[in-house]
C-alpha positions in Angstrom: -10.9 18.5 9.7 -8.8 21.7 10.2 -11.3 23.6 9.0 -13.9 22.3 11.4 -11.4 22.9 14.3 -10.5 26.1 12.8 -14.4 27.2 13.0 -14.9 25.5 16.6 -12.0 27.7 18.0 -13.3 30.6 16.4 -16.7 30.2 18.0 -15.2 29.0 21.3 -12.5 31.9 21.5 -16.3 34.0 20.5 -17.7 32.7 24.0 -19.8 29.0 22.5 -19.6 26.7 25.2 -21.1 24.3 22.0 -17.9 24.5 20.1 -15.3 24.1 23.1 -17.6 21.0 24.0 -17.3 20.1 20.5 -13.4 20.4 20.8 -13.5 18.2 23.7 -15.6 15.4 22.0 -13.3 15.5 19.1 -9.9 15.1 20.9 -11.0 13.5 24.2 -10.1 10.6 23.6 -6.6 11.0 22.1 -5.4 12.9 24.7 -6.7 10.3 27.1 -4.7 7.7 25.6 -1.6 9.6 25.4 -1.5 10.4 28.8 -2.6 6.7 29.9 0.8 5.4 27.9 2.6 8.2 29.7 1.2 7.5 33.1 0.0 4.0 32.7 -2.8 4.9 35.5 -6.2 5.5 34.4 -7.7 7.4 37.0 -4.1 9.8 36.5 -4.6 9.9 32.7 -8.7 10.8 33.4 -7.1 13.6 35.8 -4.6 14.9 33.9 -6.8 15.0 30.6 -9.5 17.0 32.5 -6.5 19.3 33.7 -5.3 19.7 29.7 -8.6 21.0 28.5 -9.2 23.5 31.6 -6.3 25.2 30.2 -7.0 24.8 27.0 -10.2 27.2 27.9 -8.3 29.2 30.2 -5.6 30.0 27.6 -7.9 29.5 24.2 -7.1 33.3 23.9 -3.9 32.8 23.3 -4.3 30.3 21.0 -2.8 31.5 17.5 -5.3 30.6 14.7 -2.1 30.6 12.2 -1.0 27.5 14.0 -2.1 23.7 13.9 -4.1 23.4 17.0 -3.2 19.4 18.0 0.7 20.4 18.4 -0.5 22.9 20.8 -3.0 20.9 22.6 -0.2 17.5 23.0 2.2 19.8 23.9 -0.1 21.3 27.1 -0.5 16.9 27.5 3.3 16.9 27.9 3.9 19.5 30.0 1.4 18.1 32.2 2.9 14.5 32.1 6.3 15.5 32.1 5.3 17.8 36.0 3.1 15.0 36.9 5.8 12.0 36.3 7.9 14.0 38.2 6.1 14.4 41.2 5.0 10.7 41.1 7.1 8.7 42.9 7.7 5.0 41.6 5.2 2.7 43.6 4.6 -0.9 42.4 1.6 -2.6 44.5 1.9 -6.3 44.5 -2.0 -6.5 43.9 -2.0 -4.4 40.8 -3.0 -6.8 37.8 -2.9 -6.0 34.3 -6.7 -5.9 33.2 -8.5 -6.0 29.7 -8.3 -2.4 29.6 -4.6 -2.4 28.9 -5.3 -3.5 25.7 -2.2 -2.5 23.6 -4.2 -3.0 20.3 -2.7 0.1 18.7 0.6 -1.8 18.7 -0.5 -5.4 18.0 -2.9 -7.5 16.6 -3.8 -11.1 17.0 -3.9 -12.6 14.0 -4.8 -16.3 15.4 -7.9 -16.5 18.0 -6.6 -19.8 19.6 -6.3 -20.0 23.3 -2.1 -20.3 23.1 -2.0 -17.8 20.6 -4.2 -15.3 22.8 -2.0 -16.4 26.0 1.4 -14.7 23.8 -0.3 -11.5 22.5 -1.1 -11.4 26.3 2.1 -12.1 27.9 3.5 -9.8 25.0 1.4 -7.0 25.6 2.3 -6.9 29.3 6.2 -7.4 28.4 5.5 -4.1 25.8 3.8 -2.3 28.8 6.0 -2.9 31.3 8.7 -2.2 28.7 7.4 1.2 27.8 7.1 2.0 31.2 11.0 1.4 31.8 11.8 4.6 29.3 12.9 7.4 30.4 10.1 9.7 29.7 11.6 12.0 26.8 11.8 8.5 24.6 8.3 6.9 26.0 6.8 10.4 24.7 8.4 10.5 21.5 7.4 6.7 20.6 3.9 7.1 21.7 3.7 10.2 19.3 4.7 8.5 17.1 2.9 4.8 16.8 0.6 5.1 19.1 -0.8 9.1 17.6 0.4 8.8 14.1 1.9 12.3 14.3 4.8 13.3 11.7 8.6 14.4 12.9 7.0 17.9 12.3 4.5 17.6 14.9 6.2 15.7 17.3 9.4 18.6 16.9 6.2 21.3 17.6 4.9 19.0 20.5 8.0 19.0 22.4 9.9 22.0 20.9 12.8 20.2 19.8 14.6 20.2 16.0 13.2 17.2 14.2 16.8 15.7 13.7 16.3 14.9 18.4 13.4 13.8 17.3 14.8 11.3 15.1 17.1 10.8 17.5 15.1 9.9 20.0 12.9 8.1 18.2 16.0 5.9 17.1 17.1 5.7 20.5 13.8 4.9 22.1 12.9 1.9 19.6 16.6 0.4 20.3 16.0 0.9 24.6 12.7 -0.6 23.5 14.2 -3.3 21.5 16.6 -4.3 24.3 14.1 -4.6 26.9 12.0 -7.0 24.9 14.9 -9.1 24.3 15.9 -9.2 28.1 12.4 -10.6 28.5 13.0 -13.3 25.9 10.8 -11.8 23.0 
């Protein structure tokens, strides 16, 4: 697959509209999700992923061909997230529900399709959410790399331009806040 990115950016850094749209289509929806697990707001993670891939275009030229592109393209994600989470400020609505879209499947799966059964992956689900939410940024970033992107210590270290032994760190750190929070919410 590098190769076929490697050829897209060529042509796209050429002037072919094709390949950037074919860039697009092929990490979309990754970066989506990333920023929806950051932002836990769907209309902010469609926003903010529109934002990342202006700037891909507007800084493709810059773009060195030596380097893995998806460690450059999550760490224009971050940057985004990190300025938008900043500028958010923390508003709970009493009407918001937890729909079927915050499906957390890349974390779980139900393994039993009886109603009870179905009822606990929900209520757990929505106890991991709300946990993940809780974290402080730097750790919900790292995790998310991590599980929910399958990335290495490597990449997340090029991601958020840390040594990988913070990113161990923090990964350590963010599964035990994690940990803790589930168990103040009885799971």
């Amino acid at each position: 697959m590098d190769l076929v990115v490697a050829s897209l950016i060529k042509r796209a850094k050429r002037g072919e509209v094709s390949a950037f749209a074919e860039l697009v289509d092929t990490y979309k929806d990754k970066i989506y999700a990333f920023l929806y697990r950051m932002t836990g707001n769907r209309e902010d993670a469609d926003d903010l992923a529109q934002e990342v891939f202006i700037r891909v275009y507007s800084n493709l030229h810059t773009f060195d061909q030596d380097m893995r592109f998806s460690p450059w393209l999550y760490r224009i994600a971050q940057n985004l997230a990190i300025d938008f989470l900043r500028k958010r400020k923390k508003t709970v609505y009493l009407d918001d529900q937890m729909g079927q879209d915050n499906d957390m499947s890349w974390q779980l799966e139900s393994q039993a399709p009886g109603p009870e059964d179905v009822t606990q992956f929900h209520d757990f689900q929505t106890a991991l959410e709300t946990a993940l939410r809780e974290l402080a940024p730097m750790y919900r970033m790292v995790l998310l790399l991590r599980f929910a992107h399958d990335m290495s210590y490597e990449d997340i270290a090029k991601v958020t331009e840390l040594p990988i032994t913070t990113v161990k760190t923090r990964l350590h750190r963010a599964r035990e806040s994690l940990r803790q929070a589930l168990a103040k919410q009885g799971y």
